[in-house]
C-alpha positions in Angstrom: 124.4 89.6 86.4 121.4 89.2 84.3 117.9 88.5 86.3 115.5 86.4 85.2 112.3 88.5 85.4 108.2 88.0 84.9 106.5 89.0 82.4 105.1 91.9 81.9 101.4 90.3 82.4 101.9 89.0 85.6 104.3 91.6 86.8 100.9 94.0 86.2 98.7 91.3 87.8 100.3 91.5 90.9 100.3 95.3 91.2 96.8 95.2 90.1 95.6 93.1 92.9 97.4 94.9 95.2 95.9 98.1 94.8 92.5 96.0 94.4 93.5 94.5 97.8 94.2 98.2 99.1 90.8 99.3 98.0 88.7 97.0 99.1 85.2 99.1 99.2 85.7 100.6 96.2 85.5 99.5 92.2 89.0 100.5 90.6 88.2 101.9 87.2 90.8 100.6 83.9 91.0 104.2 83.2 92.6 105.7 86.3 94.8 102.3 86.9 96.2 102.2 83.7 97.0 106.5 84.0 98.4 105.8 87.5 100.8 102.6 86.5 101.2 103.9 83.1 100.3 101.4 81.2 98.2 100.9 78.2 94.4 100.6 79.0 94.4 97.9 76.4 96.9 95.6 78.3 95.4 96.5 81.4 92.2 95.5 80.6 93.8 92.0 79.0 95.3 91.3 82.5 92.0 92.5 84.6 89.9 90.1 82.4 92.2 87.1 83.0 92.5 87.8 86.6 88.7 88.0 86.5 88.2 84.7 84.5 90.9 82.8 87.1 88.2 84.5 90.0 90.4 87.2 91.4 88.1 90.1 90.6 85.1 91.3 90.3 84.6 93.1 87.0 81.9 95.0 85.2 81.9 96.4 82.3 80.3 100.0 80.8 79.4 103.0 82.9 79.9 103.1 86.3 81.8 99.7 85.7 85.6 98.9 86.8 87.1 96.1 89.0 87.3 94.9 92.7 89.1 92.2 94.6 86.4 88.8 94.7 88.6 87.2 97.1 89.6 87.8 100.8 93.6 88.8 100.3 94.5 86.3 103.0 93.1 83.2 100.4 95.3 84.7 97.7 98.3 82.7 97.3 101.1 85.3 95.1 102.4 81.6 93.6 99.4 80.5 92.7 98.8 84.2 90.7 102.2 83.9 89.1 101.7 80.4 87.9 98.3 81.3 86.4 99.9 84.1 84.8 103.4 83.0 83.5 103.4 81.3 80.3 106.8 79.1 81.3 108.0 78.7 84.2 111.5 77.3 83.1 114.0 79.7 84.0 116.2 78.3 80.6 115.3 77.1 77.4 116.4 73.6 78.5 114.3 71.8 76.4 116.1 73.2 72.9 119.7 72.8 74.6 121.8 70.0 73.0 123.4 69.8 76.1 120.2 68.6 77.8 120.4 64.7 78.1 123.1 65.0 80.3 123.0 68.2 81.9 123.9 68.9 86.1 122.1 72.4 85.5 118.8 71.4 84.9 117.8 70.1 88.4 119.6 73.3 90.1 117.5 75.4 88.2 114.3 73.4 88.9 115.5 73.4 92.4 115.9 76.7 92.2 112.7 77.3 90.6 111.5 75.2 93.2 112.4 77.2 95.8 111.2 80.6 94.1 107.5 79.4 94.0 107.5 78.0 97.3 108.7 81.9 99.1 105.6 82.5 96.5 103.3 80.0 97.6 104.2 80.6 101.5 102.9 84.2 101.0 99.4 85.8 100.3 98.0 89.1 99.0 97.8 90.4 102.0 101.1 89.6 103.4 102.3 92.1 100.5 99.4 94.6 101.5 101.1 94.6 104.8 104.6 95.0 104.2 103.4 97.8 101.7 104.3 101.6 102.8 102.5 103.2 99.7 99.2 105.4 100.4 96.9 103.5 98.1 94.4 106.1 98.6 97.1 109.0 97.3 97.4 107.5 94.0 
């Protein structure tokens, strides 16, 4: 069964704010994240800049800089992150289909879609913190 998955970008946006949500009193350097999730400190600091621009974090820049959460985790909706993140939400290339005048697919899978976002929506930041059982502080 194949499963349709994020991207890369917001699959690293959401673990980002999480440990940011974990770490509430302290500035997370790009450095140590990136080492710790390994990923590239170049992609890392693409997604901490977007998620800066869309007002999720604090970030600053040179010495001494880093990121940190600019929101309370409870006013962070996860669907509203993944929407801001994904670049296409449709979970099938519907719109390049010849089959797509006609097709009983299409509203399933915005149905289902549908349905994804709202789990999504109906759950915040730090509902996730919470049902978390990693030691933040140990990574």
């Amino acid at each position: 069964m194949r499963v349709i998955k994020l991207t890369l970008h917001t699959d690293f946006a959401l673990r980002i704010l999480l440990q940011a949500a974990a770490n509430p009193k302290k500035r997370l350097s790009i450095a140590d994240v990136a080492t710790q999730h390994g990923i590239s400190r170049n992609h890392l600091t693409k997604v901490v800049n977007h998620l800066g621009k869309l007002g999720l974090l604090h970030t600053a820049r040179g010495r001494g800089g880093g990121f940190s959460l600019a929101r309370d985790p409870r006013s962070i909706s996860l669907g509203a992150v993944v929407r801001e993140t994904e670049p296409d939400m449709q979970p099938a290339d519907c719109d390049n289909c010849i089959l797509s005048q006609g097709c009983g697919l299409t509203p399933i899978l915005g149905t289902a879609m549908g349905a994804f976002l709202a789990v999504l929506d109906d759950t915040t930041l730090a509902d996730a913190l919470e049902r978390s059982r990693i030691d933040f502080q140990k990574l």
